[in-house]
C-alpha angles and dihedrals in degrees: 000000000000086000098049077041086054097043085049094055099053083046096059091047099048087054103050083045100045083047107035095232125130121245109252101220107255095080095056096043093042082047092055094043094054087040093056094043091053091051090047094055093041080060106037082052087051090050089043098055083045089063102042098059091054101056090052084055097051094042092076099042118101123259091235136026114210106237097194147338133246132203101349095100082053093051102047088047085054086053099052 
């Protein structure tokens, strides 16, 4: 869409050019608009793909980690 918005532009400017008329408003500011959108969902599918591979990573990763033990080293010195 930002490229087609970028194609547009240089189109509307090669034509008021090649004519000597003034543009009359609507084209530049339709030519923005498609330009932005087309920036906001580029980004929103770069944040997307972000996401989603965090949440693959996170997805194999156990729901607890085990921060210390207690009383098995007691226990296999007993036993020896």
């Amino acid at each position: 869409m930002t490229l087609i918005a970028f194609f547009y532009l240089i189109y509307v400017i090669t034509w008021g050019l090649l004519h000597s008329k003034e543009a009359t408003g609507w084209s530049s500011i339709l030519a923005s608009v498609l330009f932005f959108a087309g920036l906001q969902i580029l980004f929103l599918g770069v944040l997307g793909q972000y996401i989603g591979r965090i949440y693959e990573e996170i997805k194999f990763r156990p729901l607890y980690f085990v921060e210390e033990l207690t009383g098995f080293a007691i226990e296999k010195e007993a036993a020896t």
